[in-house]
C-alpha positions in Angstrom: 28.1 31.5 -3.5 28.8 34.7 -2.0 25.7 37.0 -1.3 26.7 40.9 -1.6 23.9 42.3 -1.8 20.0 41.9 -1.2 18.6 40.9 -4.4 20.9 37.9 -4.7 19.5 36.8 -1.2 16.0 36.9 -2.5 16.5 35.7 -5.5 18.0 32.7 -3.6 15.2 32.4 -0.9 12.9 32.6 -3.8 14.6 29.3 -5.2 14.8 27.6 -2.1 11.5 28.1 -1.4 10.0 27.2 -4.7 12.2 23.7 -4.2 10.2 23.2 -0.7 6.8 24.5 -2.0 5.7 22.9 -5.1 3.4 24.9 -7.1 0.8 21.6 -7.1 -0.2 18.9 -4.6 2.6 17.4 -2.5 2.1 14.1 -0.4 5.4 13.1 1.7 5.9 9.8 3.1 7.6 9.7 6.2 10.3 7.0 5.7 12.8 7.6 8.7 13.4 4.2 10.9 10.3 3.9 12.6 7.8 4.9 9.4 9.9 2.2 7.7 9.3 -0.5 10.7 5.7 0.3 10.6 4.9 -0.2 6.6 5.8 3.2 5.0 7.4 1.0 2.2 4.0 -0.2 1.3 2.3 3.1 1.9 4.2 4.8 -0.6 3.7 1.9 -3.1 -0.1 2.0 -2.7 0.3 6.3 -3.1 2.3 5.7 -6.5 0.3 3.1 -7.9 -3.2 4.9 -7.2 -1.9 8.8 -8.4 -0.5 6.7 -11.7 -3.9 4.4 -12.3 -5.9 7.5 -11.2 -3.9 10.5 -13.2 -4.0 12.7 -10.3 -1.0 15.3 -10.9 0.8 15.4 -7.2 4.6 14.9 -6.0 5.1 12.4 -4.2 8.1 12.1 -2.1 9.7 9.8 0.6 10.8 12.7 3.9 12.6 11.6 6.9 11.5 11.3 10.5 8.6 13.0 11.8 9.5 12.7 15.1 5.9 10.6 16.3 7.0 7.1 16.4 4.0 6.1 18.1 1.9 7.0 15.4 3.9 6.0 12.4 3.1 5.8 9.4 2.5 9.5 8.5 1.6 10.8 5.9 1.4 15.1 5.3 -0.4 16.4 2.4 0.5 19.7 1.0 -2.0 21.9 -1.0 -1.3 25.2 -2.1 -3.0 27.8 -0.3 -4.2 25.3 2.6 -2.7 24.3 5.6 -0.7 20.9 5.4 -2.4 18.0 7.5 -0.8 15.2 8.5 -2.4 11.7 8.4 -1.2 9.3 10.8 -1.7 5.2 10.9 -1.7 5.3 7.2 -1.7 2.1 5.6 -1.6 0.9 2.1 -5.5 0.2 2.3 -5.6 4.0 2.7 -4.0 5.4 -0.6 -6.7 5.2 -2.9 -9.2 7.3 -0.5 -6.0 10.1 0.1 -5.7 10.4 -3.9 -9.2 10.6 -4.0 -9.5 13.6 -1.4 -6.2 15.2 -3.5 -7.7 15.1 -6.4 -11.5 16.6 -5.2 -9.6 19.6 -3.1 -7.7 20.6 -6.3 -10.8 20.2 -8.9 -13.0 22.4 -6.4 -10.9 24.0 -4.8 -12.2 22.8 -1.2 -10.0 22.5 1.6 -8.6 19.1 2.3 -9.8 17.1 5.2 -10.6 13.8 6.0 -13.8 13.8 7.9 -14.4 10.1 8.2 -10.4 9.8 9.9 -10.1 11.0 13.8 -5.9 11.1 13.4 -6.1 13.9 11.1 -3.6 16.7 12.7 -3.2 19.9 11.0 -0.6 22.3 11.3 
């Protein structure tokens, strides 16, 4: 596509950037190598099966390295109009409390954070 004038550029930016910022929750998975090695696959089950059993509206989506091996799982959680935070150690055991804190932030409109989890990092 070639871009003459300054419209079409924002009319594409505007579509790019509705693609990476959903206009509801969004919980990504990372599922490069390491988040693989360290149970990712099982993290992302547990997220499906609890927004499904729970009804909690949020896209879910496997992402690619994070770039923290170490600390693999992670997990970032996007709300619109908060900053993202990124959970780290996740494990399957885990999924039921995050959908729970999704679906709490969006019903009152409080910021997401997990008080009872010290490897909470937020960008």
């Amino acid at each position: 596509m070639r871009i003459n004038d300054l419209d079409t550029l924002n009319d594409i930016r505007e579509t790019g950037l509705t693609k990476l910022l959903h206009s509801g929750p969004r919980i990504g998975v990372g599922m490069g190598t390491c988040g693989l090695g360290n149970g990712a696959q099982a993290v992302y089950d547990a997220l499906r099966t609890a927004l499904d059993e729970k009804g909690v509206e949020a896209h879910l989506g496997p992402v690619g390295c994070f770039g923290y091996c170490a600390v693999e799982p992670l997990v970032n959680v996007y709300i619109p109009g908060q900053p993202m935070v990124i959970l780290s150690r996740v494990t399957a055991d885990d999924a039921y409390y995050i959908v729970d804190q999704v679906a709490v932030s969006v019903q009152k409109g409080e910021d997401f954070f997990f008080q009872e989890n010290p490897t909470v990092v937020t960008t």
